[in-house]
N, C-alpha and C positions, 0 to 999 in steps of 0.2 A: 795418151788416151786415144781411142780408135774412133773415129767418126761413123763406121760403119755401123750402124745399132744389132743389125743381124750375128755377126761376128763376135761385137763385144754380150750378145748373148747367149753365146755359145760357151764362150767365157765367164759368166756367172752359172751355167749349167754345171759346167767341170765343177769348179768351185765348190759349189753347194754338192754336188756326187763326191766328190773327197771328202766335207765336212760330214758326208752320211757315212761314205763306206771306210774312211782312211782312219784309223784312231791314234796315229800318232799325228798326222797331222789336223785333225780336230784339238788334239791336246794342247798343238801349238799353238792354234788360234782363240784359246779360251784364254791359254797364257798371255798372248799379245798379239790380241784381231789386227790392228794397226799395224804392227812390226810383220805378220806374217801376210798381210794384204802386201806391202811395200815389197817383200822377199817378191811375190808372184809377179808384182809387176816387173820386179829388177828382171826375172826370164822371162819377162814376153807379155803376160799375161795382164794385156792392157784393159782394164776394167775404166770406166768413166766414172766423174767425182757422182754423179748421183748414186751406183750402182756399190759403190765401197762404200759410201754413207748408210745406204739402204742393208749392207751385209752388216755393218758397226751396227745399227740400232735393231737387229734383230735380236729378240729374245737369245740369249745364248743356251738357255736350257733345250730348246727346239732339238738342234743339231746331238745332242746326245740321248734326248727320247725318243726321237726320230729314230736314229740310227737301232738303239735299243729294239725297233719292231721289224725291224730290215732280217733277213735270213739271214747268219752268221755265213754262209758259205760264198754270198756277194762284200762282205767284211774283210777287210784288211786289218788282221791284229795287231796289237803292237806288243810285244813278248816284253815289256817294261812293266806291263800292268795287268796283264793277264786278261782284262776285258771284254776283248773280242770276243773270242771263244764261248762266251757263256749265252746261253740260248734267252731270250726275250722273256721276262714273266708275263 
């Protein structure tokens, strides 16, 4: 975990802009927030226990309504589900 607060918030930024724009990797993380928080720290992505606590108890529907109102051309599709692609109602 990073001491630096600035840094490690730079780091819940990415974060949360992949669970908006990424949908295969939102997918992962709906499947196992836990196992895929662990994945990002095992590359770098040193998040501090409050700030992975804080992504665990967030609403998980957020990240895919959210993403839902985002312009599909800032989306990253995932061609498994066809999702992306589809424009916001």
């Amino acid at each position: 975990m990073l001491k630096n607060g600035a840094m490690s918030h730079r780091i819940v930024e990415r974060v949360i802009g992949r669970l908006l724009t990424d949908e295969e990797f939102r997918h992962e993380f709906l499947r196992g927030p836990k196992e895929t928080l662990a994945a990002l720290a095992e590359q770098g992505w040193d998040l501090t226990g409050v700030e992975v606590e804080a992504l665990l108890h967030t609403d998980v529907s957020l990240w895919s309504m959210a993403s839902a109102r985002i312009d599909r051309r800032l989306r990253r599709s995932s061609l498994k589900s066809g999702e992306g692609g589809q424009e916001p109602r």
